[in-house]
C-alpha positions in Angstrom: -0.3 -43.7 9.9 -0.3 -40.9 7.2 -2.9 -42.1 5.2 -5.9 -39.3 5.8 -6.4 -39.0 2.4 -6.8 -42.3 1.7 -10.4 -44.0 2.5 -8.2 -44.9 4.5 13.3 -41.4 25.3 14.6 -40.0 30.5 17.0 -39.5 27.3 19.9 -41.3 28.7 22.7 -38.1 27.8 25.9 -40.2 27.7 28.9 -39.5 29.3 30.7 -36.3 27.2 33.5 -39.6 26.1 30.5 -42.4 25.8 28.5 -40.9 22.7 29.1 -38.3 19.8 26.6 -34.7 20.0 24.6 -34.1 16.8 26.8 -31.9 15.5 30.0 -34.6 15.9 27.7 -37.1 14.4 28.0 -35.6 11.1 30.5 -35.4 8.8 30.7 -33.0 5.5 27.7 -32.3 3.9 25.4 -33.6 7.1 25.7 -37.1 6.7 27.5 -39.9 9.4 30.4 -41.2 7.7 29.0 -44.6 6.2 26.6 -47.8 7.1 27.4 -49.8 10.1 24.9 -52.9 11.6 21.3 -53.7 12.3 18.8 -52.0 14.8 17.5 -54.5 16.7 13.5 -55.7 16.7 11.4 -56.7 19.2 11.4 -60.5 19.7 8.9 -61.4 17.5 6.8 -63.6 20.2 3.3 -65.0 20.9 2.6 -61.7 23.0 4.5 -59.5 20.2 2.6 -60.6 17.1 -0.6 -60.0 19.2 -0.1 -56.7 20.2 0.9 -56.1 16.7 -2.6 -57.5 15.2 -4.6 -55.6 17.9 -2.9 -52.0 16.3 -3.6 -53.3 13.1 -7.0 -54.4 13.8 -7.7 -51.1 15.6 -6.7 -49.1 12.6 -8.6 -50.8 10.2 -11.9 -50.5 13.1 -11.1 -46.7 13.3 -11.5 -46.2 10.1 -14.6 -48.4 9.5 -15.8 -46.2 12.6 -15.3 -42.8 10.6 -16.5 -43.9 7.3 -19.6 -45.3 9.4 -20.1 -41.7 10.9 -19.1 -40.1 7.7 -22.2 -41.7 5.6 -24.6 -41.2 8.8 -23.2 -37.8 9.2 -22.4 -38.6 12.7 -20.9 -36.4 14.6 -16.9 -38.4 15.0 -16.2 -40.1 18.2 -12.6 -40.2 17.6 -10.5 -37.7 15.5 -7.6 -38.7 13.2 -5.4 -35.9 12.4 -2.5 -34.4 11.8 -0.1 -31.4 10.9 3.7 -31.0 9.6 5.2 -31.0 6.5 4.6 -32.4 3.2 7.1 -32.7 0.3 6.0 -33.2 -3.2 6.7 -36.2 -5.3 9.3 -34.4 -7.5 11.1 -33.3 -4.3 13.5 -36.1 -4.2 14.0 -39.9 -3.3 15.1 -39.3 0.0 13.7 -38.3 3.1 15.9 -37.5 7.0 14.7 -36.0 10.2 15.5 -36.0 13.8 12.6 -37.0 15.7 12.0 -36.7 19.1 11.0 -39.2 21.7 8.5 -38.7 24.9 10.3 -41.2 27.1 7.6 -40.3 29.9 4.1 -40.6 28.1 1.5 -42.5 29.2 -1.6 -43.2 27.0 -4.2 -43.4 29.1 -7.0 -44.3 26.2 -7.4 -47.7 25.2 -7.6 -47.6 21.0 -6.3 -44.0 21.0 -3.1 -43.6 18.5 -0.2 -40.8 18.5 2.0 -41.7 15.9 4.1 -38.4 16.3 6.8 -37.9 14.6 6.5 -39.9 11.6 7.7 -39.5 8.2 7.3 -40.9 4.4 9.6 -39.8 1.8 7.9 -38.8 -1.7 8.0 -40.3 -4.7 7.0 -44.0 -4.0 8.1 -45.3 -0.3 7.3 -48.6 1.0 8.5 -47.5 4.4 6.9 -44.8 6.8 8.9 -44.7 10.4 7.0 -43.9 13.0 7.2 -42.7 16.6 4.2 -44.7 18.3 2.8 -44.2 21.6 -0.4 -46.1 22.3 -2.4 -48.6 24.8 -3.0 -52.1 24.2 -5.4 -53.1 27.1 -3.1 -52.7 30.0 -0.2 -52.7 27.9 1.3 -49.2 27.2 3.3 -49.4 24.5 6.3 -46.7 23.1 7.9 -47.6 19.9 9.7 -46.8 16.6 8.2 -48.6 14.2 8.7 -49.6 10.4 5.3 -49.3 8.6 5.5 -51.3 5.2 3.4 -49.7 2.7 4.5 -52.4 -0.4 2.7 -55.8 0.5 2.9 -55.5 4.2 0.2 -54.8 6.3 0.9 -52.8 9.0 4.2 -52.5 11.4 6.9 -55.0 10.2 9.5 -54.0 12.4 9.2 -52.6 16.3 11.9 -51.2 18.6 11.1 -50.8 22.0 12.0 -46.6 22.9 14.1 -48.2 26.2 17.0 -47.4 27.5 18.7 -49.2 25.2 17.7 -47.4 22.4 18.2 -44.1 24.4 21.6 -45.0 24.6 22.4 -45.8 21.0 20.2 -44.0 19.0 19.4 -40.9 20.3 21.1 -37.2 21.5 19.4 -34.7 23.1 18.2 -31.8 20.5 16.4 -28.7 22.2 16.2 -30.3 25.5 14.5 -33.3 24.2 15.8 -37.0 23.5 16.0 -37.5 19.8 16.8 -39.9 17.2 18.4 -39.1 13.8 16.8 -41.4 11.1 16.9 -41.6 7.2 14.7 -43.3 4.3 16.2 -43.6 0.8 15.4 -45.6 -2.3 18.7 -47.6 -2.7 17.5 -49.8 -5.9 15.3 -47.9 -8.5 15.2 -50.8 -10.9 12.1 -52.5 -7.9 11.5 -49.5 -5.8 13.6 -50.4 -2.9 13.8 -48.1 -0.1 15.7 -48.8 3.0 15.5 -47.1 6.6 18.6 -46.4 8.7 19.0 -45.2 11.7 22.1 -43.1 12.9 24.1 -45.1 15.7 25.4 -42.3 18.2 27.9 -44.6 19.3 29.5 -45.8 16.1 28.7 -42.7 14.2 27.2 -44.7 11.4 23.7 -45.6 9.9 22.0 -48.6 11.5 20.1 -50.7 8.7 16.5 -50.4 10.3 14.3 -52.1 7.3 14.5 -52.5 3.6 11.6 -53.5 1.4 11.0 -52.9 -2.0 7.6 -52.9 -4.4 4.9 -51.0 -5.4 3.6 -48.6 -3.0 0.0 -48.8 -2.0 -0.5 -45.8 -0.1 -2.1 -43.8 -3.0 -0.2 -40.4 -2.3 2.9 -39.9 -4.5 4.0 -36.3 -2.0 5.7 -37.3 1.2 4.9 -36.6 5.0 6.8 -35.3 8.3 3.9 -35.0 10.5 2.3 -34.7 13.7 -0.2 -36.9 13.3 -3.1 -39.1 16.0 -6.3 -40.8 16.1 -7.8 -39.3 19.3 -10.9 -40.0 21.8 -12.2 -36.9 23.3 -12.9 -37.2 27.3 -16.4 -36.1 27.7 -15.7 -35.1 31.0 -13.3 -32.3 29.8 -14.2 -32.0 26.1 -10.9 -32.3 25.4 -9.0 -35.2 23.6 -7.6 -37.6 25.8 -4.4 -37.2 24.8 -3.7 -33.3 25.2 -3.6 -34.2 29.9 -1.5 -37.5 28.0 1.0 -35.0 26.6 4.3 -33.7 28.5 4.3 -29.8 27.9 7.6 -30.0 26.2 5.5 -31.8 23.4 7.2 -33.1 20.0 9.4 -32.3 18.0 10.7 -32.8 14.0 13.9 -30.8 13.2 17.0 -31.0 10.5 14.3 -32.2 8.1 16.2 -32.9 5.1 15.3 -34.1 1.3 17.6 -36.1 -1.4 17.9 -34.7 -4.7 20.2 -36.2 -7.5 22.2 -37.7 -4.6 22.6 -34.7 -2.7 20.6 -33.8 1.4 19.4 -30.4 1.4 16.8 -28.7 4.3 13.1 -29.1 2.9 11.8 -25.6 2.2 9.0 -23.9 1.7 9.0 -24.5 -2.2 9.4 -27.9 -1.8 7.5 -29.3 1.8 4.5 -26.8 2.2 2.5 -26.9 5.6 -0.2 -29.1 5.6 -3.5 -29.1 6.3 -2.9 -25.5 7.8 -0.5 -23.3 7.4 -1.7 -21.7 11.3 -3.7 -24.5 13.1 -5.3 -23.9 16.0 -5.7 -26.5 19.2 -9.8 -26.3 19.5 -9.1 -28.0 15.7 -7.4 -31.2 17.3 -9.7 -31.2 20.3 -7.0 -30.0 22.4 -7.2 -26.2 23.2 -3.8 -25.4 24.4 -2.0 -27.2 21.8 0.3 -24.8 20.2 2.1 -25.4 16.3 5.7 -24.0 16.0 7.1 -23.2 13.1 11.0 -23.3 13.8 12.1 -23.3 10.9 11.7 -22.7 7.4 10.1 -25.8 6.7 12.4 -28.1 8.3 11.9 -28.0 11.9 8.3 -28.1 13.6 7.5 -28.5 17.3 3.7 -29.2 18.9 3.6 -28.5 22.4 1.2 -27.2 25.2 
């Protein structure tokens, strides 16, 4: 997750009739026409909850790890980074993006993390959605998740990228799969945030989580990021993850902020680049990694 300054899907395209484009998707003003039901979670079984604990435990040994090597002056055996945008805590209480899905990666480190896309809105949040791709022994995991940063600890909510989510929450955007999803404070009086995600079928916002609180992450800007914690293959000198990664890479696009009610594209006075303005790939241990800026400030892709 987001937190580095902190010591701490094939897309199944529908039938023209079976699901609404993007573009149909919206009504006036970019936004579906109103709330509809709840995205599904994993089954929260014996094999679920563990799998969950192992990420969580992982992330907490990662960054033991790096704070280990940091006072030894170590040189890092696993690199947590990240690049995208970063809106500022007076930049609104909302925060909307469609994020793209990788139906066909395969991590093939054990402990190695690509949360990529995933997003924070300023100003507060208890919820961070993320786009998780990792390996859990044998277990290779792809998922949207619903990080809790009020109280929780960790994912609190999990949806498989299968093809039923294909089918329901995503549209294809540049070639890729993507899904349209939205975080908002909807009670100001206890912080509440909620997460939706836009229902291609229905045309209407899915209630992914809600949570309300204090929020514990430290950082009062927000995040839409491309972020990892990566191994590097000694064999190659490379990270692990850049022979991992499809070359038609990620992608973050129709990045939108809520002011006084209103959705408006982030810009450049409002979501600067962060950490670079013009990374390079030798900088994520990944050479041929390249860092698009499509937009101004509201659409980024990372590819090879």
């Amino acid at each position: 997750m987001r937190a580095g300054r902190l010591v701490l899907g094939a897309a199944l395209v529908l039938a023209a009739l079976a699901a609404p484009t993007a573009a149909e998707a919206r009504g006036p003003g970019g936004d579906p026409t109103g709330h509809g039901g709840t995205v599904a979670a994993i089954p929260d079984s014996p094999a679920a909850q563990a799998r969950r604990a192992g990420a969580v435990a992982k992330f907490r040994e990662l960054h033991q790890i790096r704070a280990t090597e940091k006072a030894q002056g170590a040189a890092a055996q696993q690199l947590h980074h990240f690049w995208g945008v970063e809106p500022t805590a007076s930049s609104g209480d909302g925060l909307q993006a469609t994020q793209s899905v990788v139906t066909n990666w395969r991590t093939s480190k054990d402990g190695d993390f690509m949360y990529t896309p995933t997003m924070k809105p300023p100003g507060g949040s208890c919820i961070e959605i993320t786009t998780a791709y990792w390996r859990y022994g044998t277990t290779l995991t792809n998922e949207v998740w619903a990080w809790d940063w009020c109280g929780g600890d960790g994912p609190k909510k999990e949806v498989n990228i299968d093809s039923a989510f294909l089918a329901k929450y995503t549209t294809t955007v540049d070639g890729r799969p993507a899904y349209t999803v939205k975080v908002e404070k909807t009670n100001a009086a206890n912080n509440t945030w909620t997460a939706y995600l836009l229902n291609y079928q229905t045309n209407a916002w899915d209630t992914f989580y809600a949570k309300g609180g204090s929020d514990t992450s430290g950082l009062d800007y927000g995040w839409d990021i491309f972020e990892f914690y990566a191994s590097k293959n000694p064999a190659t000198g490379q990270a692990y993850y850049c022979a991992d990664m499809p070359n038609n890479g990620f992608d973050s696009s129709a990045i939108k902020l809520r002011k006084n009610g209103v959705w408006s594209p982030a810009t450049a006075a409002n979501s600067p680049w962060e950490p670079y303005v013009n990374p390079t790939g030798s900088t994520y241990w990944c050479n041929s990694l390249k860092f698009q800026k499509v937009g101004a400030n509201d659409h980024w892709t990372v590819r090879k």
